[in-house]
C-alpha positions as CSV (number, residue, x, y, z in Angstrom):
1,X,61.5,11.8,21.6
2,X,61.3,8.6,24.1
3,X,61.0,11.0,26.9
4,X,57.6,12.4,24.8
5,X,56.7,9.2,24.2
6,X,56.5,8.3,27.9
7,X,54.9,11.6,29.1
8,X,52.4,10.8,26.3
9,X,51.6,6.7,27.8
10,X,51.8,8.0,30.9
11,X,49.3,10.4,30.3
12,X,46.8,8.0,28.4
13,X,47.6,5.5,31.7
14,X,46.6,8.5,33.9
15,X,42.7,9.4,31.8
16,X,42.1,5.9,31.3
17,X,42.3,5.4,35.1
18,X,40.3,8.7,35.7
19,X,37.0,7.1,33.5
20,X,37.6,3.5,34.9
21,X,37.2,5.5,38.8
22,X,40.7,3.9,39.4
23,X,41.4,7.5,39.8
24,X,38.7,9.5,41.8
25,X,37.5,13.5,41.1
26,X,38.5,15.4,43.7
27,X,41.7,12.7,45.1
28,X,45.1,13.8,46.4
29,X,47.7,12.0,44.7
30,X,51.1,11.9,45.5
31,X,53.7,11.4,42.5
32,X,55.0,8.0,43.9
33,X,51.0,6.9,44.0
34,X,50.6,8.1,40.5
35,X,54.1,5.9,39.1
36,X,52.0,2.6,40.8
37,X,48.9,3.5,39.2
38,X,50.2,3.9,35.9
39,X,52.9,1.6,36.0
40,X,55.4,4.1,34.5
41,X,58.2,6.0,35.7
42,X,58.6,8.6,38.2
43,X,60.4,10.6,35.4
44,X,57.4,10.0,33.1
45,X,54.7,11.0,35.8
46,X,57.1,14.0,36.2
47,X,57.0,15.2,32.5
48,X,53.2,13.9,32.5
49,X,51.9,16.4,35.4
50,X,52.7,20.0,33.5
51,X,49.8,18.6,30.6
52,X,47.7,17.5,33.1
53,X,47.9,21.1,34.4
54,X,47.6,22.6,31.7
55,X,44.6,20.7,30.7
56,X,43.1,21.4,34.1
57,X,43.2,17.4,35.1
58,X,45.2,18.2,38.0
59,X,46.3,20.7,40.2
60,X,48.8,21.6,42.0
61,X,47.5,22.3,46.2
62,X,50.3,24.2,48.5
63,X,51.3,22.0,51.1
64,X,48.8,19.2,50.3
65,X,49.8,18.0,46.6
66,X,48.6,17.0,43.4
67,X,44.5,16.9,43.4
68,X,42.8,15.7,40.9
69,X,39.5,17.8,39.0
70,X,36.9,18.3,41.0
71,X,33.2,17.6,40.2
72,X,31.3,20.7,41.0
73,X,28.9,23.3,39.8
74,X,31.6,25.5,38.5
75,X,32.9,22.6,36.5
76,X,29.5,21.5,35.2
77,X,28.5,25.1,34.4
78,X,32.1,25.7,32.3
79,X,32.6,22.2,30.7
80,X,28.4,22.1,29.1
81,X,29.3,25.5,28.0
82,X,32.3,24.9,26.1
83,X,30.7,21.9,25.0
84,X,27.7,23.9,23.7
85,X,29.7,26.3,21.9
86,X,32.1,24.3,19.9
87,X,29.4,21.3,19.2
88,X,26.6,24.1,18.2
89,X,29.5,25.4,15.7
90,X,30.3,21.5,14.4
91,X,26.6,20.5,13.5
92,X,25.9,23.1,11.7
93,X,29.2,22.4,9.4
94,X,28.6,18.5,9.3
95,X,24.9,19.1,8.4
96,X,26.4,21.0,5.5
97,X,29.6,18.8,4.3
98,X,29.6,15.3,5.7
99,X,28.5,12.4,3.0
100,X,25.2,10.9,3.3
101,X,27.1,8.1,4.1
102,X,28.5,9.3,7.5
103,X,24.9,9.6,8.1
104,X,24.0,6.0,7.2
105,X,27.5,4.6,9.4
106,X,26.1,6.8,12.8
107,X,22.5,5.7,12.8
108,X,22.8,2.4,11.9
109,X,25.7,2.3,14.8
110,X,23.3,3.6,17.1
111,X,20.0,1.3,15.6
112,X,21.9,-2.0,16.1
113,X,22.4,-0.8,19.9
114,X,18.9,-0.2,20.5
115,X,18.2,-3.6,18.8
116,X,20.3,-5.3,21.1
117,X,19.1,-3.3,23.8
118,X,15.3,-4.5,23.1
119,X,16.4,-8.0,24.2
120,X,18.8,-7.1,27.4
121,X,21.0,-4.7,28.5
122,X,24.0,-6.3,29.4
123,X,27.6,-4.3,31.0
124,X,29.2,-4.9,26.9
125,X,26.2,-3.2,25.5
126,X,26.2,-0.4,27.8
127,X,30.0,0.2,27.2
128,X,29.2,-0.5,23.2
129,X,26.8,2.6,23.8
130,X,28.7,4.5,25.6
131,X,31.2,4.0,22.8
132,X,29.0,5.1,20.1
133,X,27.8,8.4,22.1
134,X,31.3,9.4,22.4
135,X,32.0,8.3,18.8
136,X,29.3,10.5,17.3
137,X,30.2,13.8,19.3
138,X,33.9,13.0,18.1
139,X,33.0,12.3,14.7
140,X,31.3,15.6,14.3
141,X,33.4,17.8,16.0
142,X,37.2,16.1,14.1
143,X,35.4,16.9,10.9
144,X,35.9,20.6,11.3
145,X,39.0,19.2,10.6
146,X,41.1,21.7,12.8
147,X,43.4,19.8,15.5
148,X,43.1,22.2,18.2
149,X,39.4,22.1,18.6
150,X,39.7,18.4,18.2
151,X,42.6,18.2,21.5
152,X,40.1,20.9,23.5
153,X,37.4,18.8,22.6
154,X,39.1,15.3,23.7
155,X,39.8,17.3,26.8
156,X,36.3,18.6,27.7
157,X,35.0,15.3,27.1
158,X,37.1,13.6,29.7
159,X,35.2,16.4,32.1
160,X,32.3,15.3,30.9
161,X,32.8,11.9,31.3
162,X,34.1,12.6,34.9
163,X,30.9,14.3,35.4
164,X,28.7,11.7,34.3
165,X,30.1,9.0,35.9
166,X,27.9,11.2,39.3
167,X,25.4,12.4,37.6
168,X,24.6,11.1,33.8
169,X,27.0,8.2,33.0
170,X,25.3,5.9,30.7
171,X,23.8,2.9,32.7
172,X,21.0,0.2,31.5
173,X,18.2,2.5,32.2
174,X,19.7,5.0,30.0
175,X,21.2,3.4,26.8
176,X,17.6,3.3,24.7
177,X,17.4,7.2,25.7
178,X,20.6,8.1,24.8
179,X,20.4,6.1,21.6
180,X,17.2,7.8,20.7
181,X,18.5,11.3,21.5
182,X,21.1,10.7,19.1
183,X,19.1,9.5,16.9
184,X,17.3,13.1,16.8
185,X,20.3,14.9,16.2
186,X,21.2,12.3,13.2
187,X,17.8,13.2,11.7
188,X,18.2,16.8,12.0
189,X,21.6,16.1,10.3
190,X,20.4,14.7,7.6
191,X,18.4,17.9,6.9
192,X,21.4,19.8,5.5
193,X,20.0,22.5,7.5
194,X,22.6,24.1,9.6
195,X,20.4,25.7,11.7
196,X,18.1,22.8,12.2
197,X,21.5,21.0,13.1
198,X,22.6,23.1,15.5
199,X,19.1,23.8,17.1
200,X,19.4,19.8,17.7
201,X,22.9,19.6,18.7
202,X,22.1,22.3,21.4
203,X,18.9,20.9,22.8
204,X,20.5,17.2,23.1
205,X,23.7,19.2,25.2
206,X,20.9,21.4,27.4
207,X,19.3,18.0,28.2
208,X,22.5,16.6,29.2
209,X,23.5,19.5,31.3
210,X,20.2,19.7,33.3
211,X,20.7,16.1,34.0
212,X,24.2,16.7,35.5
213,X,22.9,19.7,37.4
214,X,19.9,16.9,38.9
215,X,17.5,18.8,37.2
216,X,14.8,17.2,35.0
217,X,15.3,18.1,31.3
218,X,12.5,20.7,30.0
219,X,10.1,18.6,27.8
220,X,9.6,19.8,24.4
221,X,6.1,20.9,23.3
222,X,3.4,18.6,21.3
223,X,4.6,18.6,17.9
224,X,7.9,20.2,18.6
């Protein structure tokens, strides 16, 4: 059980200093480098590397060593298409279950940002945004209520995240967008239309995805 416990801190230790840049996309690591980066054990590191693995986090290079996931086409192309697929699925379920009152808690979450973003856009406000994205996608997609989508989810969106922080990481210019985005997707929430939902959910993910690609987003149609 301790021996879990570790592998489990260690791991947290390890993602948290992927999305701080600690740790970079595409870096060789060695295990000793990985023990002084997350201040924990080389037995933990040891028992933390296999679920790394498995989650595609890491892998293991012949000769060379540990590498961490690289940021490439192939990884942009596979991670927005996960994403699409199980997110698609989860709006359209939350449009039809979740309480008017998850509703209320996301927008107003997302309305007090933009308020404070009106007046400046300050390095706690972007991290509060980038909070409340993540928070929303999560909310939506642990409502299904099933824990395995929920781990594969938590997964993909460390991908994501490592993706972003090149292409489409949240930054002062981008927090009012985002917000508003969102925003979009809430409305078409609170249709109780799954299909309206999902139509939503799928054109917020498209934008992203063209944005990590460094392609402009296709604008929508007067009236769309």
């Amino acid at each position: 059980m301790a021996a879990t416990t570790l592998r489990d801190q260690a791991y947290q230790r390890f993602t948290r200093g992927l999305l701080s840049r600690e740790i970079r996309a595409g870096q060789f690591v060695s295990q000793r480098e990985l023990t002084a980066i997350t201040g924990m054990s080389l037995g933990a590191i040891r028992e933390m590397i296999p679920r790394l693995e498995a989650d595609g986090l890491i892998r293991t290079v012949p000769q060379r060593g540990l590498q961490v996931a690289q940021v490439d086409v192939n990884l942009i192309r596979n991670a927005f298409q996960f994403r699409l697929i199980l997110e698609r699925e989860a709006a359209a379920a939350f449009a039809r279950s979740a309480p008017t009152a998850e509703f209320d808690r996301l927008q107003e979450a997302h309305e007090a940002v933009l308020a404070l973003a009106a007046r400046a856009v300050t390095p706690a406000l972007i991290a509060r945004a980038q909070a409340v994205d993540d928070g929303m996608h999560a909310t939506i997609v642990d409502a299904l209520g099933n824990d395995i989508i929920s781990n594969q989810h938590r997964v993909n969106s460390i991908k994501i995240r490592l993706i972003r922080q090149d292409q489409t990481r949240i930054d002062a210019a981008r927090v009012a967008p985002v917000m508003e985005a969102h925003l979009a997707v809430i409305a078409a929430l609170r249709t109780r239309d799954p299909v309206r939902a999902a139509e939503a959910m799928a054109a917020h993910i498209e934008g992203a995805r063209q944005r990590a690609l460094g392609l402009e987003p296709q604008q929508a149609p007067p009236g769309a």
